[in-house]
C-alpha positions as CSV (number, residue, x, y, z in Angstrom):
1,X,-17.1,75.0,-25.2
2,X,-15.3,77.0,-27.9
3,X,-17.3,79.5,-30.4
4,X,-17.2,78.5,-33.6
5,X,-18.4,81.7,-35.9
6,X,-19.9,80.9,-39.3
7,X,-18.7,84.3,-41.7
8,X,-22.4,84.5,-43.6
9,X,-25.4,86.5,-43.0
10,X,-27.4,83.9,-45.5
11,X,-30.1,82.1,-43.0
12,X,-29.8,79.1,-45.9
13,X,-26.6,78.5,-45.4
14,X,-26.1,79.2,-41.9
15,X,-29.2,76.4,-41.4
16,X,-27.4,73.8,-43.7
17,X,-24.1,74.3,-42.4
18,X,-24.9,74.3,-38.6
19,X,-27.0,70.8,-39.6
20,X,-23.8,69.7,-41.1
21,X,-21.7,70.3,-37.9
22,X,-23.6,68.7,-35.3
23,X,-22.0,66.8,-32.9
24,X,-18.7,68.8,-33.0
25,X,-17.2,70.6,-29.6
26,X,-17.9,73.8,-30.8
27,X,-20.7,76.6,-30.2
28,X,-21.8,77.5,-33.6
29,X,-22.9,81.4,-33.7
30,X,-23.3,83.6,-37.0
31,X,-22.6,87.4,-37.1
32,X,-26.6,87.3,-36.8
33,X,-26.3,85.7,-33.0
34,X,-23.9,88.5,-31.8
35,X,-25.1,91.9,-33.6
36,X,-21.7,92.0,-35.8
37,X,-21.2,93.6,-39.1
38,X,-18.2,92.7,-41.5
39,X,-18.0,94.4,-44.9
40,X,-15.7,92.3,-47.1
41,X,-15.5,92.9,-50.6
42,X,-15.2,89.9,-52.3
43,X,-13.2,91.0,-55.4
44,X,-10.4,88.1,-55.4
45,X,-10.2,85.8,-58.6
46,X,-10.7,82.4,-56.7
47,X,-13.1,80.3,-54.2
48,X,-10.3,79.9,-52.3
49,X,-9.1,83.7,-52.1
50,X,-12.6,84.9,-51.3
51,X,-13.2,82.2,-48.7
52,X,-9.4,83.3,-47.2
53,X,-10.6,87.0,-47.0
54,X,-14.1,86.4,-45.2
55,X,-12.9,84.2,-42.4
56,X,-9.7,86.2,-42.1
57,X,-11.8,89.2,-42.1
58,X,-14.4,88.0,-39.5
59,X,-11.8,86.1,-36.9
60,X,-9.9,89.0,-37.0
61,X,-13.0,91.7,-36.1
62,X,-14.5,88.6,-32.8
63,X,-11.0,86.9,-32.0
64,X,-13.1,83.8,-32.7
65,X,-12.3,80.8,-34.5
66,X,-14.6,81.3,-38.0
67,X,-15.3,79.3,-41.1
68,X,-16.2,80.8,-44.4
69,X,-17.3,79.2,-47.6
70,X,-16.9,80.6,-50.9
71,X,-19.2,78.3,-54.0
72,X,-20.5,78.9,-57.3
73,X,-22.0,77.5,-60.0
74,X,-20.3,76.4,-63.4
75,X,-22.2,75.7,-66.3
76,X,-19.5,74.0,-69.1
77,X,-21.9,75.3,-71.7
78,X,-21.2,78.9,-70.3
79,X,-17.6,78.6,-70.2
80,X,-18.0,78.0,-66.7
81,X,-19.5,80.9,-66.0
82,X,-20.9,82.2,-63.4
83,X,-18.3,80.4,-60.8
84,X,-17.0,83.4,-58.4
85,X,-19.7,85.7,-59.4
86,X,-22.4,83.2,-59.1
87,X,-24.1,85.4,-56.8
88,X,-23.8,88.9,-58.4
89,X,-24.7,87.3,-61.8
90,X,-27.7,88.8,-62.2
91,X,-27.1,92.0,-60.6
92,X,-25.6,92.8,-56.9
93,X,-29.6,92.8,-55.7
94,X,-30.8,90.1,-57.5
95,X,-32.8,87.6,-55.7
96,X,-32.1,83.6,-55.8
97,X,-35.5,84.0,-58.5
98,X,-33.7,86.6,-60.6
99,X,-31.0,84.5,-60.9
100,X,-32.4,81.3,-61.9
101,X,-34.1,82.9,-64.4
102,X,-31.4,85.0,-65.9
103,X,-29.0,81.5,-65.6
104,X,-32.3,79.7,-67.5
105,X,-32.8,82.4,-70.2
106,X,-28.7,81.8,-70.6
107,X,-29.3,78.5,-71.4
108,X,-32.3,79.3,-73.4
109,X,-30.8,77.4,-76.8
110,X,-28.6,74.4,-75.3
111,X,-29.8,71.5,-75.3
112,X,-30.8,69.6,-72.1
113,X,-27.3,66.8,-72.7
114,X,-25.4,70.0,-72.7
115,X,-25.9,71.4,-69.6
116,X,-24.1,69.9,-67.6
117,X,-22.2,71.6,-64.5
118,X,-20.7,71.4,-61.3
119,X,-21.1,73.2,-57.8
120,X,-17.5,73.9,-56.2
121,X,-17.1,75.0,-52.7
122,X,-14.3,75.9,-50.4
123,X,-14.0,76.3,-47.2
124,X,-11.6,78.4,-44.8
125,X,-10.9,78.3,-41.3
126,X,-9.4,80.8,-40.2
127,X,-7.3,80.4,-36.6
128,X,-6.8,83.8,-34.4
129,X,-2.6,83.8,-34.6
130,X,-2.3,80.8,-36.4
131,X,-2.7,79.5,-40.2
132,X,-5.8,79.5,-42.6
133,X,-6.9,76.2,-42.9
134,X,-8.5,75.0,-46.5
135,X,-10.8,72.2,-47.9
136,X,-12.9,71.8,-50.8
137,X,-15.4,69.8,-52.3
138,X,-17.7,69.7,-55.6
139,X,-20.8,67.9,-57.2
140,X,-21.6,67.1,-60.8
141,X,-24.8,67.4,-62.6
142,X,-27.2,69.1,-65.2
143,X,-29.1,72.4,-65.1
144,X,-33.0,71.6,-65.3
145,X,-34.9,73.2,-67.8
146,X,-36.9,74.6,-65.0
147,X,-36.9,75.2,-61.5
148,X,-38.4,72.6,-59.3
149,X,-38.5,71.9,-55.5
150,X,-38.6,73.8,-52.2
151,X,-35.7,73.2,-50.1
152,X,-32.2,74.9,-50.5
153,X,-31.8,77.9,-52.0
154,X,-29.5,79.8,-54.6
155,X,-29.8,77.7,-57.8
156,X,-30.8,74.4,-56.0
157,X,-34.3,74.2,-57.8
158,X,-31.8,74.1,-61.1
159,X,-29.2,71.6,-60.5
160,X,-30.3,68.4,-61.3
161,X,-28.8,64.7,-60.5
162,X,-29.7,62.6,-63.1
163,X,-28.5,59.5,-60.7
164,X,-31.2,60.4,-58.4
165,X,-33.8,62.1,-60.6
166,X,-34.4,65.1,-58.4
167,X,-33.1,68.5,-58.5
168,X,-31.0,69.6,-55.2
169,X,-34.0,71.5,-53.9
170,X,-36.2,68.4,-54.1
171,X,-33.4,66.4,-51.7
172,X,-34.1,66.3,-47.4
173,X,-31.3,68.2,-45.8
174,X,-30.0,64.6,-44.8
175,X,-29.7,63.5,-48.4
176,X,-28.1,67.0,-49.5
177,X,-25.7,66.7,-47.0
178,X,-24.5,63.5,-48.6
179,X,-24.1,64.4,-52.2
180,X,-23.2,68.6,-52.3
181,X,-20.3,70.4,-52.5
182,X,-20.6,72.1,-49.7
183,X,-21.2,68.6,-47.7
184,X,-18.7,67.3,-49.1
185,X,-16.5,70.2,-47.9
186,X,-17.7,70.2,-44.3
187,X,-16.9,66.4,-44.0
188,X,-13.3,67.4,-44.3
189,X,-13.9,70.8,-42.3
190,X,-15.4,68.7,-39.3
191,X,-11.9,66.1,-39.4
192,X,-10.2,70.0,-39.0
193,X,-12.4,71.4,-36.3
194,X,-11.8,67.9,-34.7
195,X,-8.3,68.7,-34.5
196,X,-8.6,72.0,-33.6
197,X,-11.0,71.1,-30.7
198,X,-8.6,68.2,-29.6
199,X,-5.2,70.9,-29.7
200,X,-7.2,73.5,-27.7
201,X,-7.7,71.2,-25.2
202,X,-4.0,69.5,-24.5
């Protein structure tokens, strides 16, 4: 079975996005798995750029196969900020608690109708020799006026859906799967692996 290698060090999203790609031919490792350390400075002005540069980056140091997202946050009340920089917005240390609460004291004045935001993510798959592969997906909803729930991480205890009356940290890994970005994403991504898989084999 071929290795699929996931281009993060973030135990969060290593476990969501292994979940997310069960049941596909692939061996999923992360540079935790095999002792590898990639330094990619992600300086380019798009998901999409930054996504290109961490697979590329990471298939080209293990000759593997490897899929890298790139997300952020945008809050229309921020001017969309923080989008690429969601997670240097509070500082290049900052923790996913320094963050929220920097995002919340943002937000301090806007009312709660106004702040409303989207999640983006985009993938890469990056192919040893061959072309990057791209797909995207995003989510829509409202930043909470306070953190709530235990599961996820980044700003999930913040991003509300008002259709389900939970924030994403209050949703099983089965129901954010369904309604995130970065599910949303991977439901594409697994249609490419799928092909991938299938070519590898003929």
């Amino acid at each position: 079975m071929p290795k699929l290698l996931l281009a993060t060090t973030n135990r969060g999203k290593i476990r969501e996005i292994c979940h997310l790609l069960q049941g596909m031919p692939f061996q999923v490792i992360s540079p935790i798995d095999i002792s590898m350390k990639v330094v990619v400075k992600e300086d380019k002005p798009s998901y999409q750029e930054n996504a290109r540069l961490k697979a590329e980056a990471y298939s080209s140091a293990s000759g593997l196969i490897t899929l890298a997202d790139d997300s952020g946050l945008e809050v229309n009340a921020l001017n969309r900020e923080p989008g690429i920089h969601s997670a240097r917005y509070a500082g290049e240390n900052a923790s996913d608690q320094n963050r929220i609460e920097y995002l919340l004291a943002r937000l301090k004045k806007v009312p709660q109708e106004k702040r409303t935001a989207r999640f983006v993510c985009v993938i890469a798959i990056a192919v040893p020799r061959e072309k990057t592969l791209f797909c995207q997906g995003e989510c829509h909803g409202i930043i909470s006026l306070a953190p709530k729930g235990r599961n996820g991480f980044g700003y999930d205890p913040i991003f509300y859906f008002p259709e389900l009356e939970k924030t994403m940290a209050e949703l099983t890994i089965e129901q954010k799967s369904q309604v995130s970005h970065r599910g949303k994403a991977l439901k594409e991504a697994r249609r490419l692996l799928q092909e991938l898989a299938e070519k590898a084999t003929t």
